[in-house]
C-alpha positions as a Python dict, from the first residue, in 0.01 Angstrom:
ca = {
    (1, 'X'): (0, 0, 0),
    (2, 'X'): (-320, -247, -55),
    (3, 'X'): (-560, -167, 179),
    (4, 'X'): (-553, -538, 324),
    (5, 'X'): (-158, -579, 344),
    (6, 'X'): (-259, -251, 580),
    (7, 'X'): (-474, -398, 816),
    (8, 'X'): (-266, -702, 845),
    (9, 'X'): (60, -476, 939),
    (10, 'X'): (-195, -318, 1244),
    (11, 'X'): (-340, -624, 1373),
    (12, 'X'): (33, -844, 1361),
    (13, 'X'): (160, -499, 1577),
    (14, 'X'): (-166, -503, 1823),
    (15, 'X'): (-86, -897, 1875),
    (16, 'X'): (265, -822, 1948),
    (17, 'X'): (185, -540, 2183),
    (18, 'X'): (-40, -808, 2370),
    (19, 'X'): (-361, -580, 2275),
    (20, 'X'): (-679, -764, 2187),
    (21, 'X'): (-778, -668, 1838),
    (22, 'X'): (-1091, -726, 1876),
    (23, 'X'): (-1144, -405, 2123),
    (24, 'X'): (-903, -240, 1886),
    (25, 'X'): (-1117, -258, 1617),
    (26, 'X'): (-1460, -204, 1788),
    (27, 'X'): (-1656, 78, 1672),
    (28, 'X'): (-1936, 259, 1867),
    (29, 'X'): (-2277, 162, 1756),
    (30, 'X'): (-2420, 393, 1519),
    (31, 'X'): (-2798, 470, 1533),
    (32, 'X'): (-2905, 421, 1165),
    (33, 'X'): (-3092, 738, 1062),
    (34, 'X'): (-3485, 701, 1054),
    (35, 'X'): (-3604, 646, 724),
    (36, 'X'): (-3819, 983, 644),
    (37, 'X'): (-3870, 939, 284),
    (38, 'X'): (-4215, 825, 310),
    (39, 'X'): (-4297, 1138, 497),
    (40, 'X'): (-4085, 1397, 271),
    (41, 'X'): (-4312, 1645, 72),
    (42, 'X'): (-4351, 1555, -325),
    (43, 'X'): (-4535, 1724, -587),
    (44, 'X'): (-4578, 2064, -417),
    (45, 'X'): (-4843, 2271, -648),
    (46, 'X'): (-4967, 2604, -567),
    (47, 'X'): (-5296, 2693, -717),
    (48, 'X'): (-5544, 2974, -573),
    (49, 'X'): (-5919, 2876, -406),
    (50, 'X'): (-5974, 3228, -292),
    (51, 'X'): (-5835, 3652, -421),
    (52, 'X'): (-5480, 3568, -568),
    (53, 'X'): (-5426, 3941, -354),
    (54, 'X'): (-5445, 3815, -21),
    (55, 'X'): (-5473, 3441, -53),
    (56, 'X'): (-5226, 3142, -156),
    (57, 'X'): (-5320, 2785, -151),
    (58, 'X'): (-5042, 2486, -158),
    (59, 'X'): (-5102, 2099, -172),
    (60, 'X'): (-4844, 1861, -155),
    (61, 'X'): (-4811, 1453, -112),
    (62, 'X'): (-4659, 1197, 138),
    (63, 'X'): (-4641, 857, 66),
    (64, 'X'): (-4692, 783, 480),
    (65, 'X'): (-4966, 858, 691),
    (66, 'X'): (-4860, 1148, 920),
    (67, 'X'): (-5001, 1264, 1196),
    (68, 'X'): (-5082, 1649, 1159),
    (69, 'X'): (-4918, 1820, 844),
    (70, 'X'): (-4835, 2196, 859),
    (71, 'X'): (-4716, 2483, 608),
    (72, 'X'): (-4516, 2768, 747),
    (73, 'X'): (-4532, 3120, 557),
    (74, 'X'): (-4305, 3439, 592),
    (75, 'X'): (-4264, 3760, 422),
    (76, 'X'): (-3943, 3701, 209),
    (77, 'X'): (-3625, 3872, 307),
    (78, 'X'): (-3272, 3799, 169),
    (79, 'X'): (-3184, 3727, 543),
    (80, 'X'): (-3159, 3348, 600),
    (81, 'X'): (-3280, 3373, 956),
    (82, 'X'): (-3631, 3445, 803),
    (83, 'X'): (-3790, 3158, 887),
    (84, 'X'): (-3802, 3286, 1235),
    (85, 'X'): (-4084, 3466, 1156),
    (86, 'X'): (-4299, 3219, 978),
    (87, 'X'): (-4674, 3163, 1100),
    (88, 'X'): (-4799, 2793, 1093),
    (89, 'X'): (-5113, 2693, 920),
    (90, 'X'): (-5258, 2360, 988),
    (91, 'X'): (-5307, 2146, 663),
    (92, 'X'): (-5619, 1898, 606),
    (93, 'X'): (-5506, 1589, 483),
    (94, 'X'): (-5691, 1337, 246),
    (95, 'X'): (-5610, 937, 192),
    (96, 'X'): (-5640, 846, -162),
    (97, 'X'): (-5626, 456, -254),
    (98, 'X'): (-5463, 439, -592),
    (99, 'X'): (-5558, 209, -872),
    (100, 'X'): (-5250, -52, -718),
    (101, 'X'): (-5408, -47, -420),
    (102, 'X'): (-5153, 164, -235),
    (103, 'X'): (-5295, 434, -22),
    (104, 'X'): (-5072, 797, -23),
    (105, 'X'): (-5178, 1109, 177),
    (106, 'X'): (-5259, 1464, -9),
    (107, 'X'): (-5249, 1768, 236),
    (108, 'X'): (-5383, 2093, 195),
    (109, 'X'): (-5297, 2459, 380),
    (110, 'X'): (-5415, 2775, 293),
    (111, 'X'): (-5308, 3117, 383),
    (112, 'X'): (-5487, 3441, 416),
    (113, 'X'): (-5469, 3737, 528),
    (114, 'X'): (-5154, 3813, 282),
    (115, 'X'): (-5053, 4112, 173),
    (116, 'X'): (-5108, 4215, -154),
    (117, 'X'): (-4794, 4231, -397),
    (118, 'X'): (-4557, 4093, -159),
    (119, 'X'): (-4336, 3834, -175),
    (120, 'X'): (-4375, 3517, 56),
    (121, 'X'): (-4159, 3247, 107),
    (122, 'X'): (-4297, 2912, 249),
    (123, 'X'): (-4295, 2527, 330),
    (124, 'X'): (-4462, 2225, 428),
    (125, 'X'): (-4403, 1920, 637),
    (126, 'X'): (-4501, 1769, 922),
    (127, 'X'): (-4289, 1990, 1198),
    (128, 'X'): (-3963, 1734, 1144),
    (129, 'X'): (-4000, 1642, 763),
    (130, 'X'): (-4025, 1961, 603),
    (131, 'X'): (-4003, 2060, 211),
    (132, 'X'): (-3707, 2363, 140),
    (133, 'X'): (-3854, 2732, 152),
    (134, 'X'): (-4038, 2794, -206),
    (135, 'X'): (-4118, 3189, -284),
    (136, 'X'): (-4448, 3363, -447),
    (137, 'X'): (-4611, 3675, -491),
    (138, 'X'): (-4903, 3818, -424),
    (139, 'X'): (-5109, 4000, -697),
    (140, 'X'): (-5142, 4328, -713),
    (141, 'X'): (-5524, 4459, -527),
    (142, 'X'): (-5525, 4730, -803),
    (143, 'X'): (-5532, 4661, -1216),
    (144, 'X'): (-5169, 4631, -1377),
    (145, 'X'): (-4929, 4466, -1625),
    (146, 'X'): (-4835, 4133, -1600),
    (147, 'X'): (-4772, 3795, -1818),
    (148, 'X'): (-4858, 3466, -1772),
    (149, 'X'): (-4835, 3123, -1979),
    (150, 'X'): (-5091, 2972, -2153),
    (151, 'X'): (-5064, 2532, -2198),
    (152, 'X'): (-5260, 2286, -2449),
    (153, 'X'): (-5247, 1953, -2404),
    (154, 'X'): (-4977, 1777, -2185),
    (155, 'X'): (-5148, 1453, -2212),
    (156, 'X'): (-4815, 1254, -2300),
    (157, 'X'): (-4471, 1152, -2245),
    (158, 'X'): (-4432, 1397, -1988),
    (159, 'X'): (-4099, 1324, -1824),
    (160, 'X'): (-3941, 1319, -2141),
    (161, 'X'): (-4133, 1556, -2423),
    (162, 'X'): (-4382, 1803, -2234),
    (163, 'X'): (-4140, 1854, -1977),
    (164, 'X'): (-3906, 2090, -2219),
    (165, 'X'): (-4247, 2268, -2300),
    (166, 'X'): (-4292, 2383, -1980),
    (167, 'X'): (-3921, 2495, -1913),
    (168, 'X'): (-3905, 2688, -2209),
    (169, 'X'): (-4245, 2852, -2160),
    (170, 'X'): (-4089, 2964, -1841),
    (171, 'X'): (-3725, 3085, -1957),
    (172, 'X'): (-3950, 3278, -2197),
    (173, 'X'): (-4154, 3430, -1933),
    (174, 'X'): (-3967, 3368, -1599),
    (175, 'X'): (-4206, 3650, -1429),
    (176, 'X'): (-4509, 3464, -1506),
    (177, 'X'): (-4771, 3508, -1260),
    (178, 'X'): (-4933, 3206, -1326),
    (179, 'X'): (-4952, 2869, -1551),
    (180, 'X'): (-5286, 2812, -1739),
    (181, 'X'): (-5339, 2479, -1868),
    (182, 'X'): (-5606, 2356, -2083),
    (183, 'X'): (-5740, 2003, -2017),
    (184, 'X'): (-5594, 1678, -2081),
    (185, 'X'): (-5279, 1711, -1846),
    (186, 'X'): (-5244, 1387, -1822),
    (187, 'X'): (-5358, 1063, -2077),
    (188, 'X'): (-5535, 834, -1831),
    (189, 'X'): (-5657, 1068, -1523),
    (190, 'X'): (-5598, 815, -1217),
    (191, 'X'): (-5276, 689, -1327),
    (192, 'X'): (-5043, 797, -1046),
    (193, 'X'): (-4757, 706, -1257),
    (194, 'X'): (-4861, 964, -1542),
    (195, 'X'): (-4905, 1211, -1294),
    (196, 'X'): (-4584, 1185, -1130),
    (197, 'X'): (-4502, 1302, -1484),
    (198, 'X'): (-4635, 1566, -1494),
    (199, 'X'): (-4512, 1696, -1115),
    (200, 'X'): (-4152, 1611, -1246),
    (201, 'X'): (-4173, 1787, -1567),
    (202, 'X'): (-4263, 2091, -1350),
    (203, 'X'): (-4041, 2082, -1103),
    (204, 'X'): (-3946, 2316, -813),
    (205, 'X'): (-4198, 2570, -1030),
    (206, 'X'): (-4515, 2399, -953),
    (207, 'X'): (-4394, 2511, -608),
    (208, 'X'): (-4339, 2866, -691),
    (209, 'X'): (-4563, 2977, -1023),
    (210, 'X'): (-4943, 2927, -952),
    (211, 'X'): (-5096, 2676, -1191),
    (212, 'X'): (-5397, 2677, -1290),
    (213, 'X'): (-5592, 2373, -1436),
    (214, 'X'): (-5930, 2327, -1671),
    (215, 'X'): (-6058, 1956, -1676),
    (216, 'X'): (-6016, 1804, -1959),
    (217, 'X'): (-6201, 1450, -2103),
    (218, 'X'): (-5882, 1274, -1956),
    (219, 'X'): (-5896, 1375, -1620),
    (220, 'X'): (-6207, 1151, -1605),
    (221, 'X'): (-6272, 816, -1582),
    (222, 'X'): (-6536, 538, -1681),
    (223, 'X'): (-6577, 242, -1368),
    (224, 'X'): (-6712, 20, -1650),
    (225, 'X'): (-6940, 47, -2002),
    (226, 'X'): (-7259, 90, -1778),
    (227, 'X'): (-7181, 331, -1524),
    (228, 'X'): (-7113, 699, -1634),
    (229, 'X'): (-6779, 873, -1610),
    (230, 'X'): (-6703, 1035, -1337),
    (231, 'X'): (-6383, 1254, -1226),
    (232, 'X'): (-6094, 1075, -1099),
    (233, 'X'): (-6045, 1094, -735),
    (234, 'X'): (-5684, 1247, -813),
    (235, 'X'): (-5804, 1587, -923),
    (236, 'X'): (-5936, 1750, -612),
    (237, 'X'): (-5661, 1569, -352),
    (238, 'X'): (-5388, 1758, -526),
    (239, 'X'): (-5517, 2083, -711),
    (240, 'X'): (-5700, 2327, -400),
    (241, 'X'): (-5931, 2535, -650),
    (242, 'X'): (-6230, 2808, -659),
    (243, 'X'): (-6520, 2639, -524),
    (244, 'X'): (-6750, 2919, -678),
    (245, 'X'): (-6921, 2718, -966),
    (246, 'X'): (-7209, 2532, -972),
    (247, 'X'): (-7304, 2277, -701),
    (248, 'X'): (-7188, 1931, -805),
    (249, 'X'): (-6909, 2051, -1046),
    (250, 'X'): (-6666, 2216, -766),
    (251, 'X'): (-6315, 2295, -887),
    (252, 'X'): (-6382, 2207, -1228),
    (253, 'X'): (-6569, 2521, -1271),
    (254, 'X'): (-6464, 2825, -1121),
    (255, 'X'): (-6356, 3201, -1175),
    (256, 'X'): (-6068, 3444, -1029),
    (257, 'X'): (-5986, 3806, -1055),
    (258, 'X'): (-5580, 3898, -1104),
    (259, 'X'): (-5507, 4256, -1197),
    (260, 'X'): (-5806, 4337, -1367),
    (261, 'X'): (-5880, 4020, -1547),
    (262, 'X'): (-6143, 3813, -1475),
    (263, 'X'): (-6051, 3433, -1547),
    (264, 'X'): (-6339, 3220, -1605),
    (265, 'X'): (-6320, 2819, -1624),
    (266, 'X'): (-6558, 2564, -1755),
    (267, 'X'): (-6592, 2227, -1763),
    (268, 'X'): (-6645, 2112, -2111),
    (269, 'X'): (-6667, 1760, -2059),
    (270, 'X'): (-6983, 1785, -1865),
    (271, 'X'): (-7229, 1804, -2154),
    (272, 'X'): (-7511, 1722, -1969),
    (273, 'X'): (-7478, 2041, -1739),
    (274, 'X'): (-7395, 2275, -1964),
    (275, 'X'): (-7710, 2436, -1911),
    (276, 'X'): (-7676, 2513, -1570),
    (277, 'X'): (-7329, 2607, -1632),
    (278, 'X'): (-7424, 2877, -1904),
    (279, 'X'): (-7628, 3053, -1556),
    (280, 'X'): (-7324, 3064, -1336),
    (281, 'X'): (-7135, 3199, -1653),
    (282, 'X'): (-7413, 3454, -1736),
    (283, 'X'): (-7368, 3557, -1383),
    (284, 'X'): (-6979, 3581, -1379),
    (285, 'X'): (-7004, 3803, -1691),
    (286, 'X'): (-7287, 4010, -1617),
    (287, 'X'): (-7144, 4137, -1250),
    (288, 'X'): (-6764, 4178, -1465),
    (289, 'X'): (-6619, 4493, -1334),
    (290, 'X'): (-6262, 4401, -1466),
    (291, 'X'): (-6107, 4531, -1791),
    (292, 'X'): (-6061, 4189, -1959),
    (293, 'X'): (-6212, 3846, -1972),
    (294, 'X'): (-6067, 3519, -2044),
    (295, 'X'): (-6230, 3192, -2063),
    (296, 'X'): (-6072, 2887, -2085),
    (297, 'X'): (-6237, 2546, -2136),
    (298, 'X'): (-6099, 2216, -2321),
    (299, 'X'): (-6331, 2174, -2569),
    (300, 'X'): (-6270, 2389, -2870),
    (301, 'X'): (-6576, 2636, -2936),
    (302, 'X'): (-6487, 2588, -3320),
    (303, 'X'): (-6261, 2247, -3408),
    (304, 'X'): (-5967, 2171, -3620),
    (305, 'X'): (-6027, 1826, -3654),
    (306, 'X'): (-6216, 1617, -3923),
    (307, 'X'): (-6521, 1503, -3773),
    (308, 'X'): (-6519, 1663, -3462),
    (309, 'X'): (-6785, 1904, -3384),
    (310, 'X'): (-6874, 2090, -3001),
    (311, 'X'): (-7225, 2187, -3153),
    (312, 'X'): (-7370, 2154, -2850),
    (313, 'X'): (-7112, 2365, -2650),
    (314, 'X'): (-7125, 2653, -2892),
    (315, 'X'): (-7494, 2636, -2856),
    (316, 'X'): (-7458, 2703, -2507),
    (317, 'X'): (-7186, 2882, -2436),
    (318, 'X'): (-7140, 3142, -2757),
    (319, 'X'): (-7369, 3357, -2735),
    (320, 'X'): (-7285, 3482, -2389),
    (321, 'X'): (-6907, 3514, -2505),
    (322, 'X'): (-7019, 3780, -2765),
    (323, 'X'): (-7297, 3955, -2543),
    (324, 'X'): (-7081, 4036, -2294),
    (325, 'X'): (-6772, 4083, -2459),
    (326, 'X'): (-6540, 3851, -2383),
    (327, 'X'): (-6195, 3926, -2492),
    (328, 'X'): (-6040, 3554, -2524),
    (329, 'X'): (-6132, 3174, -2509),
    (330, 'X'): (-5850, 2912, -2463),
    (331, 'X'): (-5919, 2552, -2512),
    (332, 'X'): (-5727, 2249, -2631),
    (333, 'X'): (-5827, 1893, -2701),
    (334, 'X'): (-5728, 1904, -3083),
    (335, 'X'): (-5400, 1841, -3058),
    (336, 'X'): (-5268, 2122, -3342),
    (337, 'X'): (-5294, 2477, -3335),
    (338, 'X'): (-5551, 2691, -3465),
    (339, 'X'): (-5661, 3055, -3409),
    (340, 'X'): (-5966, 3304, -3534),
    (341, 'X'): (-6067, 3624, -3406),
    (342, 'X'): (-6388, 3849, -3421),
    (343, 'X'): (-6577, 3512, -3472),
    (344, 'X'): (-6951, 3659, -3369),
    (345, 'X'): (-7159, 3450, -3530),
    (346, 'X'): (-7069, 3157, -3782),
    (347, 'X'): (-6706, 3028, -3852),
    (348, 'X'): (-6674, 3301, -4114),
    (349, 'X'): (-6907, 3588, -3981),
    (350, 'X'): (-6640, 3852, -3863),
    (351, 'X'): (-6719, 4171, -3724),
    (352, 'X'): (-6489, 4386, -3470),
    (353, 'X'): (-6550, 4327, -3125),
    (354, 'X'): (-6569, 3975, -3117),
    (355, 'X'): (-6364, 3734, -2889),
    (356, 'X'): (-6050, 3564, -3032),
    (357, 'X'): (-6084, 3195, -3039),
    (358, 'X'): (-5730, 3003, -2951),
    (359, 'X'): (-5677, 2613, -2947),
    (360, 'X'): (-5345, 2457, -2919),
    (361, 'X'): (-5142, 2157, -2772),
    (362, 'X'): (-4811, 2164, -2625),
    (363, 'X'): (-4756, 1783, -2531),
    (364, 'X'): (-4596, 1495, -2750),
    (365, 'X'): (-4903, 1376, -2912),
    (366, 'X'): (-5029, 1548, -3254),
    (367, 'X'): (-5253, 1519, -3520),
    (368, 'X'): (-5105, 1448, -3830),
    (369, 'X'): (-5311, 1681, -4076),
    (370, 'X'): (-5613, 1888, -3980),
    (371, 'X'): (-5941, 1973, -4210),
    (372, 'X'): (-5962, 2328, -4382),
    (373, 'X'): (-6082, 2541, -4122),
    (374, 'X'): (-6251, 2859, -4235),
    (375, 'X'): (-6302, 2991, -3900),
    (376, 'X'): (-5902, 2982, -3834),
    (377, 'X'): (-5638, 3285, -3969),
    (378, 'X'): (-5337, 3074, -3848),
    (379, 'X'): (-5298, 2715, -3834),
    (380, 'X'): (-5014, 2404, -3756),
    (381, 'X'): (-4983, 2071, -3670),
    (382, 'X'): (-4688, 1862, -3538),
    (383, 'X'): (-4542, 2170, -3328),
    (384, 'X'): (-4494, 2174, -2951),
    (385, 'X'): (-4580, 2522, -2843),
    (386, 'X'): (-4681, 2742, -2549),
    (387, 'X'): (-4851, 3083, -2556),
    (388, 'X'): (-4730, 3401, -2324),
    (389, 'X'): (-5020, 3617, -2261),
    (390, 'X'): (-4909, 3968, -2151),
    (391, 'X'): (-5186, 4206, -1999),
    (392, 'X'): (-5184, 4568, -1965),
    (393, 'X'): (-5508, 4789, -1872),
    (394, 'X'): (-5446, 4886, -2259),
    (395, 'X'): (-5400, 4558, -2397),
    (396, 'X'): (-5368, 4175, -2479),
    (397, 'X'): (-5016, 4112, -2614),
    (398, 'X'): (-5033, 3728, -2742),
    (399, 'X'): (-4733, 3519, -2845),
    (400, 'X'): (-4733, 3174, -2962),
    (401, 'X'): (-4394, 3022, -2928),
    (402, 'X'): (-4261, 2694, -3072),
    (403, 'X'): (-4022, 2487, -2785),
    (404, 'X'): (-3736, 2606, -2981),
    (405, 'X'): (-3828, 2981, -2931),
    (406, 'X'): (-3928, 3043, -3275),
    (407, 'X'): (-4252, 3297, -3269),
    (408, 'X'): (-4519, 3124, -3449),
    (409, 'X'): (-4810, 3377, -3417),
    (410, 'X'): (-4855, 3666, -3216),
    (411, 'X'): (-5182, 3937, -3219),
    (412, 'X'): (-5311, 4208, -2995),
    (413, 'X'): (-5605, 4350, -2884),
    (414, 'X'): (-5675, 4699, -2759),
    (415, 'X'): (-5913, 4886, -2574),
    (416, 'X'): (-5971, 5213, -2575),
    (417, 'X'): (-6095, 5471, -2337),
    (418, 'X'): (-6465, 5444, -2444),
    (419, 'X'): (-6435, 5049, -2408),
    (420, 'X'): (-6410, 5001, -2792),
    (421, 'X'): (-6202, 4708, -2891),
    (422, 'X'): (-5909, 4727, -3209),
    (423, 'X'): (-5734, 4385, -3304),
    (424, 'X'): (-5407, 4372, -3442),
    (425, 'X'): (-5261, 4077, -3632),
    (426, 'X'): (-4895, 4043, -3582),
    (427, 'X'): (-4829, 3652, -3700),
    (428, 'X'): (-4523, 3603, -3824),
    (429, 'X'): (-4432, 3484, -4198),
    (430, 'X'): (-4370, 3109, -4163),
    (431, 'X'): (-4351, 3033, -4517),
    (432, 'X'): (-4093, 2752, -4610),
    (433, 'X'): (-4011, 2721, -4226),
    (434, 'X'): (-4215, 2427, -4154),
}
């Protein structure tokens, strides 16, 4: 029966029955639910700012001003009633004005005093509002094996493009202990909307795989012609990192230790202190007590591109990489994919021992054809890929991965006992596949 023939059937009974419809029909007020969206945790990210052992840092976003913000932490267990357990950590919360004018809240919280190798499971809120439980784990205090992912460029139709980069670097390598990416995450670095991009390509993983981010040109910003650029406010309200570098570049330069790897970041787009920078690096390779070093930076040390040239970077920074051994340097900014090893000297002086020199791009955007480049034994444009690093005291197992899964170039480097290197090319034939 029609749902109004219904109701007029009840009400012609109620009249007959001499009952006022009106009361019949009366419903109790219901209190309309506050509306806590403003206050809901977005774009949860958990990077590191002190030992990835015993340390975890997490920042996340509100779009309302709250009045204290909190994270809650407990050791993991498949019982549901952990949460019992959880310890509160106060969060320190930052107002950032956007470019529209519209002012949203980053908060902070860091917790110490982990456990090392242990699994955590935590959230954040404001003590009503609360995010669900994400889950990390600690590092290991000792050396050992584990993988993580290596990113170019993002730069570029995130939502729809870079986002399957990401979840298929992570299918690949769903133990990852942490997400490296190499500059130019985003195109223009204070556009909120780009950035909410990048969060949603992510996902609930930003929340549970560390990331780890190098600077890139786009991250910064130029006020007008006269003034010079200067990092968008953006970067430090929602990535907590290292503040070990030198003064005045704070979390754009920084180092960690993870299982006997020492991870070393520069800032490549700050030409005029590369100087100073090359000190804190001497310093952060000369007191190296960990098996391997990586270095990751956005600039290429050696380009693919016609016409581009970091002359003044290699100055600077290439002769420490080869006096102190270092084992790998990431970068991006070219926008194809290009890799050289036991580069000691010139693009084509190769001698064992030297570091292995990686650029690639894993976003939307591409260069079309690249110059000859002698310093490079494997090359490609117009391919979306991501690189799985796996680390043993032993080796450096390298994979280069197209978003399809196809393997696209793969090495390894070994160490023996007495601390002599061996490198071992593995690429893959690609003929007539691209």
């Amino acid at each position: 029966m029609p749902m109004s023939r219904l109701r007029h059937g009840v009400l012609s009974c109620l009249l007959a029955l001499g009952c006022c419809p009106v009361a019949a029909f009366a419903q109790a007020p219901v209190a309309s639910a506050p509306d806590d969206s403003g206050r809901r945790p977005t774009r949860v990210v958990l990077t590191w700012r002190d030992d990835p052992a015993r340390s975890q840092a997490v920042t996340w976003r509100t779009d309302a001003a709250i009045d204290e913000a909190f994270a809650e932490i407990a050791e993991a267990t498949a019982n549901p009633g952990f949460g019992a357990l959880a310890r509160r950590s106060p969060a320190r919360t930052t107002p950032v004005t956007l470019v529209s004018g519209t002012a949203v809240y980053y908060h902070e919280a860091r917790f110490t005093a982990l456990r090392p190798n242990t699994l955590y499971a935590y959230r954040v809120g404001d003590g009503a509002t609360w995010s669900e439980w994400f889950q990390f784990r600690t590092a290991h205090a000792e050396p050992g094996a584990f993988s993580f992912v290596y990113l170019g460029d993002a730069q570029v139709e995130g939502r729809s493009l870079w986002s399957r980069t990401m979840r298929a670097a992570l299918l690949e390598a769903p133990r990852a202990r942490f997400v490296l990416h190499t500059g130019d995450l985003v195109n223009v670095g204070d556009s909120d909307e780009q950035w909410r991009e990048w969060f949603h390509a992510g996902g609930w993983a930003n929340g549970t795989v560390t990331q780890v981010p190098v600077v890139g040109n786009r991250e910064y910003e130029r006020m007008n012609r006269e003034e010079p650029h200067q990092l968008a406010p953006l970067w430090r309200s929602q990535f907590a990192l290292p503040e070990d570098g030198p003064e005045g570049l704070s979390e754009t330069v920084y180092s960690f230790d993870y299982q006997g790897v020492r991870v070393i970041v520069l800032n490549s787009v700050e030409e005029a202190r590369y100087a100073d920078q090359a000190r804190w690096l001497e310093e952060r390779l000369k007191d190296n007590k960990n098996r391997w070093t990586i270095v990751a930076l956005h600039h290429p040390v050696f380009s693919l591109v016609t016409g581009r040239d970091n002359a003044a970077l290699r100055a600077a920074w290439k002769p420490l990489f080869d006096k102190y051994g270092v084992d790998l340097v990431l970068a991006g900014h070219d926008h194809a994919y290009g890799r050289g090893e036991n580069l000691l000297g010139t693009e084509t002086d190769r001698e064992d021992g030297g570091p292995v020199y990686v650029v690639s791009a894993s976003g939307a955007r591409m260069e079309e054809s690249i110059r000859t480049a002698t310093w490079a034994t494997r090359t490609g444009t117009n391919v979306q890929l991501y690189q799985v690093i796996h680390v043993t005291p032993q080796s450096l197992r390298f994979e280069a991965r197209t978003v399809t899964g196809q393997l696209f170039d793969a090495f390894e480097i070994t160490r023996a006992r007495n601390g002599r290197r061996r490198f071992v090319d593995r690429k893959p034939d690609l003929s007539g596949t691209f």
